[in-house]
DRENDO-1510 file (C-alpha; in Angstrom, 1 decimal, always signed):
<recs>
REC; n; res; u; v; w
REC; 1; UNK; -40.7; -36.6; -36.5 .
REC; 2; UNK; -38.9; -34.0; -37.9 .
REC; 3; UNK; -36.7; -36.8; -40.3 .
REC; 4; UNK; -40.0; -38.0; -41.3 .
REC; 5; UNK; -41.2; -34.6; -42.6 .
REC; 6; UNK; -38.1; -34.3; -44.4 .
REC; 7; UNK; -38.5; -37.4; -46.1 .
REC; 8; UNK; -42.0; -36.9; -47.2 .
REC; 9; UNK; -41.1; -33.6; -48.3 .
REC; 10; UNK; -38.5; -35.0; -50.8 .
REC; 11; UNK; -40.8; -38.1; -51.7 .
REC; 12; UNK; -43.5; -35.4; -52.7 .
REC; 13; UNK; -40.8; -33.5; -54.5 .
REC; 14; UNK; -40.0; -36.4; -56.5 .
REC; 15; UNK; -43.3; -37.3; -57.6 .
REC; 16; UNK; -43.9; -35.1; -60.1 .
REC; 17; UNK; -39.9; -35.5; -61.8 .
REC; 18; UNK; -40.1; -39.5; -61.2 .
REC; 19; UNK; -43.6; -39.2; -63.1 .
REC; 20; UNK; -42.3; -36.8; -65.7 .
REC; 21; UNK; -39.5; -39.1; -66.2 .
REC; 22; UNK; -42.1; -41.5; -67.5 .
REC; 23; UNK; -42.8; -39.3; -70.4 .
REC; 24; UNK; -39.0; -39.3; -71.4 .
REC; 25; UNK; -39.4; -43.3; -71.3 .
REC; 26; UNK; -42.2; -43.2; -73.5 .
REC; 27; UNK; -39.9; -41.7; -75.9 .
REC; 28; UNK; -38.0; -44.6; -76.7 .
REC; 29; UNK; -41.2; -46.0; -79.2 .
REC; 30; UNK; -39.8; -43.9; -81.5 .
REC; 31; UNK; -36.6; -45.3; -81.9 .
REC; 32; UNK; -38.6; -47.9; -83.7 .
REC; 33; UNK; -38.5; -44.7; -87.2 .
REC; 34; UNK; -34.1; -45.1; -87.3 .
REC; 35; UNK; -34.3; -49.3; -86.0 .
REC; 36; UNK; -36.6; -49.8; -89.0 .
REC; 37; UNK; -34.0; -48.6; -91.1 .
REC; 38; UNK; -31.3; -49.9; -89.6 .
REC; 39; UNK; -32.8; -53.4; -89.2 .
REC; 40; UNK; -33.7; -53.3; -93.0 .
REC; 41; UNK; -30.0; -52.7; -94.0 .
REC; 42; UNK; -28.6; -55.6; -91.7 .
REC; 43; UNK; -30.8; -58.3; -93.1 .
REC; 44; UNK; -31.5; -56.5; -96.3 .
REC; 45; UNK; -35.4; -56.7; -96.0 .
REC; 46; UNK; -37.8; -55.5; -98.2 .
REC; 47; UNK; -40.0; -52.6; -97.4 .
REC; 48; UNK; -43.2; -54.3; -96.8 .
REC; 49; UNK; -41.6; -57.0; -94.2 .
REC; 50; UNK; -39.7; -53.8; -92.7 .
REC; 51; UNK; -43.3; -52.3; -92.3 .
REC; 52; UNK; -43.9; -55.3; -89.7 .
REC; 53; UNK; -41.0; -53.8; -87.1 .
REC; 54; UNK; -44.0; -50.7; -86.6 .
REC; 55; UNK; -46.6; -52.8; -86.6 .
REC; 56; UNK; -45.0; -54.9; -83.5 .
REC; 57; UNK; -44.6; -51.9; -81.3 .
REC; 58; UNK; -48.1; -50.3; -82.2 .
REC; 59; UNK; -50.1; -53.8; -82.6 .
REC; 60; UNK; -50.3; -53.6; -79.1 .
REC; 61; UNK; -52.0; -50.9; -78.4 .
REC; 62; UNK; -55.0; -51.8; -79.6 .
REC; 63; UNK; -55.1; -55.3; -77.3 .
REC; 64; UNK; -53.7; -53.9; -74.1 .
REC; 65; UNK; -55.2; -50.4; -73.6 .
REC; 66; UNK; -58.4; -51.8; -72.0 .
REC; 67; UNK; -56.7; -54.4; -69.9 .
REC; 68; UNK; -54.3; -51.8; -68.9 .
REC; 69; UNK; -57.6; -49.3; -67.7 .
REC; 70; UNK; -58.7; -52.2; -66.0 .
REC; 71; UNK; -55.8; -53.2; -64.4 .
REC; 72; UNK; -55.1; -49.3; -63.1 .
REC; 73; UNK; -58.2; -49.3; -61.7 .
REC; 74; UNK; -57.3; -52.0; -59.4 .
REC; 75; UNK; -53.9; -51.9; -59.0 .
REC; 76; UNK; -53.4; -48.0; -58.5 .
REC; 77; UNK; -51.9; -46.1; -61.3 .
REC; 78; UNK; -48.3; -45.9; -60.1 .
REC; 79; UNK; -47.9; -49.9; -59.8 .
REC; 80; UNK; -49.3; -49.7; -62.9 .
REC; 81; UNK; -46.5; -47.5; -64.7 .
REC; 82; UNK; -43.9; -49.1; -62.9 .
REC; 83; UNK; -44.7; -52.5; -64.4 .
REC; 84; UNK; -44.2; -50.7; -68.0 .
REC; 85; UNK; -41.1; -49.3; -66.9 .
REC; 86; UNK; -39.4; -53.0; -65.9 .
REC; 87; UNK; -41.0; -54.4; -69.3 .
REC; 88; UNK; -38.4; -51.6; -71.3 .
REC; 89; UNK; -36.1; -52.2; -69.6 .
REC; 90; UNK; -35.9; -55.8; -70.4 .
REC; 91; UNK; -37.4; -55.1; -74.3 .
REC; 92; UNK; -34.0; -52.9; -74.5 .
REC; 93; UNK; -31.9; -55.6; -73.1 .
REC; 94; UNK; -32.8; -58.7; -75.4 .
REC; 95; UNK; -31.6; -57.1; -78.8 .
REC; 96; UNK; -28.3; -55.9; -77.8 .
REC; 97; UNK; -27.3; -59.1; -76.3 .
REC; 98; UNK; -29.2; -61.4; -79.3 .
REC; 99; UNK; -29.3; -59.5; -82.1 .
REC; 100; UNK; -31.1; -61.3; -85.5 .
REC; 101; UNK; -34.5; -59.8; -87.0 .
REC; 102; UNK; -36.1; -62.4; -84.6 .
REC; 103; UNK; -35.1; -61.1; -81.2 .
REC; 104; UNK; -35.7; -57.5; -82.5 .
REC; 105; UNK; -39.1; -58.6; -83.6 .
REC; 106; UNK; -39.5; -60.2; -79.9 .
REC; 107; UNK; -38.2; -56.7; -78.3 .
REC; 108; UNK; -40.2; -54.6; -80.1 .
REC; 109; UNK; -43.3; -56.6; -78.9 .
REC; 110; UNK; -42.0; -55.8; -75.4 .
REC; 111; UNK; -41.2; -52.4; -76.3 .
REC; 112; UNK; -45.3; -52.2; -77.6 .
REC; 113; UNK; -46.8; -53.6; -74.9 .
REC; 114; UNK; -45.3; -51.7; -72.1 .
REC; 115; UNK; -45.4; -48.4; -74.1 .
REC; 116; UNK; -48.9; -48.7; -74.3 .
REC; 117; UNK; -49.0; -49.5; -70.4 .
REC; 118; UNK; -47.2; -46.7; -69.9 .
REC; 119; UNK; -48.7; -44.3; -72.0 .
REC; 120; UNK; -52.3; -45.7; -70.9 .
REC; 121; UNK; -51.5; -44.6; -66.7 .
REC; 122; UNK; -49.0; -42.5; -67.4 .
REC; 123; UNK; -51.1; -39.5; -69.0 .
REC; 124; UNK; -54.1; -39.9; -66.4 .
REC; 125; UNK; -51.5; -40.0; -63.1 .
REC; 126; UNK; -49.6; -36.9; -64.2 .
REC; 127; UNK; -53.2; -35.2; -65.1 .
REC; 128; UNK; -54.5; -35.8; -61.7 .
REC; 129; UNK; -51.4; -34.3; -60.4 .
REC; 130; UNK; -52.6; -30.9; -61.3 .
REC; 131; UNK; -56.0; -28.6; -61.6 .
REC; 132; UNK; -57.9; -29.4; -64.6 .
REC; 133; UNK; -57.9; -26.3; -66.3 .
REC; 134; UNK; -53.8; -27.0; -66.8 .
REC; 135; UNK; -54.7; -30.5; -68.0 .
REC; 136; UNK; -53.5; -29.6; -71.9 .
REC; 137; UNK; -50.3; -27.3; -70.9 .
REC; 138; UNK; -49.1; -30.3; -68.3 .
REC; 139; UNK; -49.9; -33.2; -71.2 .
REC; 140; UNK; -47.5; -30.8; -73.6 .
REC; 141; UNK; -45.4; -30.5; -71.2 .
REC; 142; UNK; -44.9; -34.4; -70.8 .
REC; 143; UNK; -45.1; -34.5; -74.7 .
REC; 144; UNK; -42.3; -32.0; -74.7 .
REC; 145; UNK; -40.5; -34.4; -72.3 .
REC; 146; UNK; -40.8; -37.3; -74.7 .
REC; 147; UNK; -39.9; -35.4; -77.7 .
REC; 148; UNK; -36.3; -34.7; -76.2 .
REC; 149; UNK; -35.8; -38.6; -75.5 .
REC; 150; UNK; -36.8; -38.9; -79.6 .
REC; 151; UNK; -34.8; -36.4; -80.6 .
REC; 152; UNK; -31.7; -38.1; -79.0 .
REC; 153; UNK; -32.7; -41.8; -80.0 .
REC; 154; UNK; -31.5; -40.9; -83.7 .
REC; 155; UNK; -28.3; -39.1; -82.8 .
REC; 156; UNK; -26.9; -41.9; -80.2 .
REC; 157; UNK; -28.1; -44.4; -83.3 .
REC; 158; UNK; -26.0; -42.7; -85.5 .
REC; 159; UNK; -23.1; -42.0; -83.1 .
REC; 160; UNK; -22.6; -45.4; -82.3 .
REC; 161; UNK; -22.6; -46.6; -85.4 .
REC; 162; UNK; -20.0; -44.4; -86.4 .
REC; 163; UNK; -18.2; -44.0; -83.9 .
REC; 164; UNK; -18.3; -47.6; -82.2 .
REC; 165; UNK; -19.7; -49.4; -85.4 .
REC; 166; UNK; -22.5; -50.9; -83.3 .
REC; 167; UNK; -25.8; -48.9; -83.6 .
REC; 168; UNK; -27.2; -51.4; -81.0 .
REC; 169; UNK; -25.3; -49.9; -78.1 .
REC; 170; UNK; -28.3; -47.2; -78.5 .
REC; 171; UNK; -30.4; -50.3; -76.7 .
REC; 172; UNK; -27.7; -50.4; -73.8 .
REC; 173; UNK; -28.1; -46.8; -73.1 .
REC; 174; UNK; -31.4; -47.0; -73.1 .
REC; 175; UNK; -32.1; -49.7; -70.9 .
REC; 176; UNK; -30.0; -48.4; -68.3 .
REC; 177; UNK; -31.9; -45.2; -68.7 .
REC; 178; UNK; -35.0; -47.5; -67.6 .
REC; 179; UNK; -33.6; -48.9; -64.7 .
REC; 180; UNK; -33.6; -45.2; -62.9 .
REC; 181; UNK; -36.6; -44.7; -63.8 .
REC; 182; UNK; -37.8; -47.6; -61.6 .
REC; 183; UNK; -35.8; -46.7; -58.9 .
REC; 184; UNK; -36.8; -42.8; -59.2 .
REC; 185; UNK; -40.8; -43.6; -59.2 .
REC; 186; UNK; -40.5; -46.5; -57.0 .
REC; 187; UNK; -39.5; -44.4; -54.2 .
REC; 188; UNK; -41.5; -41.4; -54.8 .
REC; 189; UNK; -44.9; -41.0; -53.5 .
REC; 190; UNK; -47.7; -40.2; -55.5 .
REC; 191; UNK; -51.0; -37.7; -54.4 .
REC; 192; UNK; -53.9; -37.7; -56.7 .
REC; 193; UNK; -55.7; -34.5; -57.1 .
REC; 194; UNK; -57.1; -33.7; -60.2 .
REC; 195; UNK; -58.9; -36.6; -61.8 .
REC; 196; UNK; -61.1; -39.4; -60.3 .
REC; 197; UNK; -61.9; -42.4; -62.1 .
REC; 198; UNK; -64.5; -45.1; -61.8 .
REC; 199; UNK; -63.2; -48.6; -62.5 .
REC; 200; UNK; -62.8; -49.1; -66.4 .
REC; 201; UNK; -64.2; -51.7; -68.1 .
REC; 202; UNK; -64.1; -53.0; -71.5 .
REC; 203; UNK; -68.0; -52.4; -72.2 .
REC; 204; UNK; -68.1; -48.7; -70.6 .
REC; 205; UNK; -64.5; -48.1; -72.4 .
REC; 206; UNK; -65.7; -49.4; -76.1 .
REC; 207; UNK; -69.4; -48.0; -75.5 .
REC; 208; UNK; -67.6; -44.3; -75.2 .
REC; 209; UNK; -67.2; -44.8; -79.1 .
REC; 210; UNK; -71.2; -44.1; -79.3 .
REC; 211; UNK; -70.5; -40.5; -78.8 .
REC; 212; UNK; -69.5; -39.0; -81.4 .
REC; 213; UNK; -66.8; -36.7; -80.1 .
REC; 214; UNK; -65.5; -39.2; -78.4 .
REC; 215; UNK; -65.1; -41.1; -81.7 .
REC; 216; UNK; -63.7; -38.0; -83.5 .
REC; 217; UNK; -61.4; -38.1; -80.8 .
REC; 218; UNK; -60.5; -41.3; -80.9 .
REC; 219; UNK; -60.0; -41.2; -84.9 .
REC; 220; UNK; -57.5; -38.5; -84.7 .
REC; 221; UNK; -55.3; -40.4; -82.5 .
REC; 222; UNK; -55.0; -43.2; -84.6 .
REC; 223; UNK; -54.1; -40.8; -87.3 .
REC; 224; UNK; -51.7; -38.4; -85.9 .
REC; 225; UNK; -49.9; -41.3; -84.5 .
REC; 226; UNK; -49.7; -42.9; -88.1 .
REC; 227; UNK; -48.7; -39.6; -89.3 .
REC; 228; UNK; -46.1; -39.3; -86.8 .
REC; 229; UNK; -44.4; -43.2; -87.4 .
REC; 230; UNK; -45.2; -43.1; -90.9 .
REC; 231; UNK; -43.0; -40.0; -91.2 .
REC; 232; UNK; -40.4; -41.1; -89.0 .
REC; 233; UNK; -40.3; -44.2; -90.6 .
REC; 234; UNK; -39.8; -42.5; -94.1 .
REC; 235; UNK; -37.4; -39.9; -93.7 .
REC; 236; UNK; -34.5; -41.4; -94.2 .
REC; 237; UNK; -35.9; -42.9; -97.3 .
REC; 238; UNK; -37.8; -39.4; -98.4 .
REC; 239; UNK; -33.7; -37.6; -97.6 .
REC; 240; UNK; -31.8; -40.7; -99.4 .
REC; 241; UNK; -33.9; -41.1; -102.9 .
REC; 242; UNK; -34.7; -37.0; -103.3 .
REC; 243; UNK; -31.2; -35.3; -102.3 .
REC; 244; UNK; -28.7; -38.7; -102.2 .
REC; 245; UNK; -27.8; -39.0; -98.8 .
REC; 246; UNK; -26.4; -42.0; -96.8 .
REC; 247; UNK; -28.3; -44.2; -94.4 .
REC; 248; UNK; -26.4; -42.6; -91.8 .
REC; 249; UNK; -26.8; -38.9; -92.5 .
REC; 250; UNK; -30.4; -39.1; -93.9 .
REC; 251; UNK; -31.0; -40.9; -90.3 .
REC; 252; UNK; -29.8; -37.4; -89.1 .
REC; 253; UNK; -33.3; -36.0; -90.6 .
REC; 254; UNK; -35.4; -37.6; -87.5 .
REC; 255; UNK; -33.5; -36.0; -85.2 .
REC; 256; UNK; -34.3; -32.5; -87.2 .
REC; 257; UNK; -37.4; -33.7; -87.2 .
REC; 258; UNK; -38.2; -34.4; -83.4 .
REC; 259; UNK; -36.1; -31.4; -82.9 .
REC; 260; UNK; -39.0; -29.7; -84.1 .
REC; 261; UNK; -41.3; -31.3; -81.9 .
REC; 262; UNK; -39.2; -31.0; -79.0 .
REC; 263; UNK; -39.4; -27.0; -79.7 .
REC; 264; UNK; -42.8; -26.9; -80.7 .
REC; 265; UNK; -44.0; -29.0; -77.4 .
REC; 266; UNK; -41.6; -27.0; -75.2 .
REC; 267; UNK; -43.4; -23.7; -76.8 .
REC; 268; UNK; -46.6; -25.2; -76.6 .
REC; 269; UNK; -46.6; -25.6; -72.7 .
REC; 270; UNK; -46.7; -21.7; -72.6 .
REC; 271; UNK; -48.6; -20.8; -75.7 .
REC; 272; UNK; -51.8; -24.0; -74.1 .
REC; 273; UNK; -52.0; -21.7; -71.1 .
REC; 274; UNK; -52.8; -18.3; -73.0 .
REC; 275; UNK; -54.3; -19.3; -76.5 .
REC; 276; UNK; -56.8; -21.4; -76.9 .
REC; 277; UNK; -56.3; -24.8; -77.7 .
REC; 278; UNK; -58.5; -25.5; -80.5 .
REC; 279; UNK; -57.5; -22.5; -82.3 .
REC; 280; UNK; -54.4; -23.8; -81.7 .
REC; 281; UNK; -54.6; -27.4; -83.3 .
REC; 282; UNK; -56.4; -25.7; -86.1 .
REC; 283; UNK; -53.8; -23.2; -87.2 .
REC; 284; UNK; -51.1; -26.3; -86.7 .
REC; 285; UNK; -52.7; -28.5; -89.0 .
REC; 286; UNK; -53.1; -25.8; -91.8 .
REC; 287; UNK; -49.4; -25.2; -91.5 .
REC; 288; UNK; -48.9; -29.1; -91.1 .
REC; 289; UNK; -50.7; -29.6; -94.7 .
REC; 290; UNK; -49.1; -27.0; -96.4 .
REC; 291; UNK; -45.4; -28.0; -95.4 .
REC; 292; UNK; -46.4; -31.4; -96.2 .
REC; 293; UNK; -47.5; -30.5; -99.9 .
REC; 294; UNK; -44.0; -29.0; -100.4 .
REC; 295; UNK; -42.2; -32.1; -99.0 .
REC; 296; UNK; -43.8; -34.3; -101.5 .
REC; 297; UNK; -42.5; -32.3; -104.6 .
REC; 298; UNK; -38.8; -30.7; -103.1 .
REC; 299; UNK; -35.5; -32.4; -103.7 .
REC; 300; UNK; -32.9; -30.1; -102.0 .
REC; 301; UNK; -31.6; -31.0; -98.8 .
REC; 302; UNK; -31.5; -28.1; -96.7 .
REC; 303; UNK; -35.3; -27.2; -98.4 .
REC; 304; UNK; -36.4; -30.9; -97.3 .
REC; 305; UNK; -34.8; -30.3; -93.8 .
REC; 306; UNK; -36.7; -26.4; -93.0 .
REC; 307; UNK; -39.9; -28.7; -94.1 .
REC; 308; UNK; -38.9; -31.7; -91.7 .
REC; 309; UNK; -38.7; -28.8; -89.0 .
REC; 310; UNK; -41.8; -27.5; -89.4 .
REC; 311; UNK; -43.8; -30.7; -89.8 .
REC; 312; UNK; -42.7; -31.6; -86.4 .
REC; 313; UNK; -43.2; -28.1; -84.9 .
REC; 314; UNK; -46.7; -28.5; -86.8 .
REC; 315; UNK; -47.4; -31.6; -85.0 .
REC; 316; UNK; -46.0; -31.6; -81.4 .
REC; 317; UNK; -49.1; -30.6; -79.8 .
REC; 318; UNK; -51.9; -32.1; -81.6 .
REC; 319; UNK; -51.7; -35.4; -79.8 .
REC; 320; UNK; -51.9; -33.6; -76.2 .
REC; 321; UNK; -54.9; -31.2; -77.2 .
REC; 322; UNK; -56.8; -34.2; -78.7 .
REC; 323; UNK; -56.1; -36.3; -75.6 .
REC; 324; UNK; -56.9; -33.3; -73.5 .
REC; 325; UNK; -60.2; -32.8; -75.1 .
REC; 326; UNK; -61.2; -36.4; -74.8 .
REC; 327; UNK; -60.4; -36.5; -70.9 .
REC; 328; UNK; -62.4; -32.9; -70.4 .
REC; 329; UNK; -65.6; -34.6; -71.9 .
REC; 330; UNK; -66.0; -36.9; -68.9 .
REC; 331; UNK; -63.7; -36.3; -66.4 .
REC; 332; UNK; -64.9; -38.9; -64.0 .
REC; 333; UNK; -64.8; -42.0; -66.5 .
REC; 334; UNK; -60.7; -40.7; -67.1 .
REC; 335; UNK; -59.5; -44.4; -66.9 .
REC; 336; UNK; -61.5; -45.6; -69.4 .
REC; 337; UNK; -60.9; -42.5; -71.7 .
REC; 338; UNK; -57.5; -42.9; -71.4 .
REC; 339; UNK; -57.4; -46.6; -72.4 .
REC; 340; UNK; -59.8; -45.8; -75.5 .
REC; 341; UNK; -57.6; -43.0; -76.7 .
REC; 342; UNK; -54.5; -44.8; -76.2 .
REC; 343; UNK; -55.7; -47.9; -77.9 .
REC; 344; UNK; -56.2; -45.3; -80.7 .
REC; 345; UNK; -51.8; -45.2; -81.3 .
REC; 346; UNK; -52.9; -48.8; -83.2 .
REC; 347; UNK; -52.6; -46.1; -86.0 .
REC; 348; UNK; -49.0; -46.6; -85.7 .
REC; 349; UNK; -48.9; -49.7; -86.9 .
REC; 350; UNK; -51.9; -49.4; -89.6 .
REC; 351; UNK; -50.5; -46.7; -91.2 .
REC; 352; UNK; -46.6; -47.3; -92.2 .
REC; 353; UNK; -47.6; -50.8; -92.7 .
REC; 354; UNK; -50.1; -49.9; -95.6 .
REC; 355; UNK; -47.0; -47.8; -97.2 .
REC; 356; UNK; -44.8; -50.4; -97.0 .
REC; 357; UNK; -47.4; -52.3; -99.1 .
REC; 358; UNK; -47.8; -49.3; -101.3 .
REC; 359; UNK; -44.3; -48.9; -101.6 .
REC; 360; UNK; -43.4; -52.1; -102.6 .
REC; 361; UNK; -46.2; -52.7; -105.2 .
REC; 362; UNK; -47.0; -48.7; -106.6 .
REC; 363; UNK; -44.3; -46.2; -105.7 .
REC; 364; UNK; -42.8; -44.0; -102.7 .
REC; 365; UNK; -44.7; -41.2; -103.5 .
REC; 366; UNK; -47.7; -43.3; -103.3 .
REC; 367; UNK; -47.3; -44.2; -100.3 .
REC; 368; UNK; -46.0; -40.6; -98.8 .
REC; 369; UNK; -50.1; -39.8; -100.4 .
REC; 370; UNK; -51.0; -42.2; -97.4 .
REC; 371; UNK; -49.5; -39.5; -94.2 .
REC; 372; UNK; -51.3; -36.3; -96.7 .
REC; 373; UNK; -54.6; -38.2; -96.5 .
REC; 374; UNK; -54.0; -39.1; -92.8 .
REC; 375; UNK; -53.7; -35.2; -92.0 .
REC; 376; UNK; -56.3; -33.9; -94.4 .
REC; 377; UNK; -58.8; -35.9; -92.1 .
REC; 378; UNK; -57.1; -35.2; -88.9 .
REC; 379; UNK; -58.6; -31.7; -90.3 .
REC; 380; UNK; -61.8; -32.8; -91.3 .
REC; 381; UNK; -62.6; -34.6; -87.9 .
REC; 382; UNK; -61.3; -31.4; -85.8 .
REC; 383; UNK; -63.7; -29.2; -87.7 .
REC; 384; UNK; -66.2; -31.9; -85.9 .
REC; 385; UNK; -65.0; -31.7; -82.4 .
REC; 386; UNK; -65.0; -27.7; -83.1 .
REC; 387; UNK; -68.7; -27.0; -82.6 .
REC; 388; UNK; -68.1; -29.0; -79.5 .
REC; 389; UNK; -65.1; -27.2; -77.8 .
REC; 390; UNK; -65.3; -23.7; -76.5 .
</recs>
């Protein structure tokens, strides 16, 4: 009896880190900003087919968020996420062992689909782990999580290029990284508290677009997210045509740049529980604008790498309020919210893949006018959701 107690003590224990593990998984979608680059160098692509590697991962998110709510809803939410986890795992594993722009295109499909699984039960079953009031502090905090494994996806990129002269052994590393994730949620279990769900279907999901802050919401997830890829995507780009770097060090300017998110998340956590979060996301989009402006018309390095910093401080937390806000509005449809918002990160695939077009047929700075416009109504639509939020 008393082994048993122990057991479940250590199970419960682990619940909450196998689940916040998760979040660090859902990380490795951004590699997809440094691959891009990469992947364009080894089979010298042009920008506009480069633009496709995006779209592959983020496609999917508008196909399989509803499935996935539906499939939660009857398979339980951890069965669920484990199911994503064992689909990265093998998306990491194809392009290191078969590596031509095919089998990257193929993993990065894989990679899509379960990070949209993932992110689709992952946000709802850590919510429910906790009260509601700490629903946007414990979504940072998971956003904070996820910003570390992005931060580091970039660095072990470069490093083993360098140092090894394969950047693929960054897939290795990270599908090994998968595999305890498995095992660490596999044998944890999970207690529900916060949220309960009805079953989501794709009429109640789809039909949640009739309200209007709902659809707000929904809008400034597929933005931020194109934001978010469309800047990782070009800063390499953005660092080698305005101050002359290499491939290799101007890939150094996403990890400055999810640096910043990893600090402003991590800050974030604390700052959700005492300010509120709408005056939060406001003040972080004004600063997000402005620092943007600059970006577009600066050409020294260490200039373009304090603005890289403080888009991605900017930006950390917007995601998590709007998701927070959108779960809040009807707590007890939760499944269906989540897949709605999550089929929202489609924006991840819209947006760089329109400035790869715009790139190839106008200019660069053209299409860096497509990630200002994305925030300006990020703004716009907030100002919306304002007279709704207290």
């Amino acid at each position: 009896m008393h082994n048993t107690m122990n057991t479940s003590k250590k199970s419960n224990v682990l619940a909450p880190i196998a689940a916040f593990f998760g979040f660090f998984i859902m990380g490795f979608v951004d590699i997809v900003g440094i691959a891009t680059n990469y992947v364009k160098n080894d089979f010298n692509l042009s920008s506009g087919i480069a633009g496709t590697l995006p779209m592959m991962v983020f496609l999917w998110f508008a196909i399989f968020s509803i499935p996935t709510g539906i499939l939660m809803g009857k398979a339980g939410r951890k069965k669920t996420v484990l199911l994503a986890l064992a689909t990265t795992c093998v998306a990491m594993i194809i392009p290191f062992l078969f590596y031509t722009f095919y089998t990257v295109l193929i993993a990065f499909i894989l990679l899509g689909i379960s990070n949209t699984i993932l992110q689709v039960s992952l946000n709802p079953l850590v919510a429910a782990m906790f009260n509601k009031e700490k629903t946007a502090s414990i979504l940072t905090l998971g956003q904070f999580i996820k910003s570390v494994c992005s931060f580091f996806g970039p660095i072990v990129a470069g490093f083993t290029a360098s140092r090894f002269g394969d950047w693929k052994l960054t897939f290795a590393v990270f599908a090994a990284i998968s595999v305890i994730s498995v095992f660490l949620l596999a044998f944890s279990k999970v207690e529900e508290l916060g949220f309960k769900s009805t079953p989501a279907t794709f009429s109640g999901a789809l039909g949640l677009l009739k309200d209007k802050f709902i659809f707000f919401c929904f809008l400034s997830i597929f933005l931020i997210v194109g934001f978010d890829v469309g800047l990782n995507v070009s800063i390499p780009e953005l660092l080698m045509r305005h101050a002359g770097l290499t491939l290799e060090n101007a890939g150094y300017g996403n990890s400055v740049y999810f640096a910043a998110k990893t600090t402003g998340a991590f800050l974030g956590t604390f700052l959700l529980l005492k300010i509120k979060p709408m005056k939060y996301l406001l003040v972080s989009l004004f600063v997000a604008l402005l620092s943007y402006l600059a970006l577009m018309l600066i050409h020294e390095v260490w200039s373009l790498r304090v603005l890289i910093f403080m888009l991605g401080f900017a930006g950390a937390n917007v995601f998590s309020i709007i998701f927070s806000f959108a779960l809040q509005r009807f707590p007890s449809r939760s499944n269906e919210i989540s897949a709605l918002m999550i089929m929202g990160v489609v924006g991840g695939a819209v947006i760089p893949f329109v400035q790869g077009l715009i790139n190839d047929s106008i200019s660069f700075t053209a299409a860096l006018s497509v990630i200002f416009a994305s925030l300006l109504l990020i703004l716009i639509f907030t100002f919306n959701l304002k007279k709704n939020v207290q």
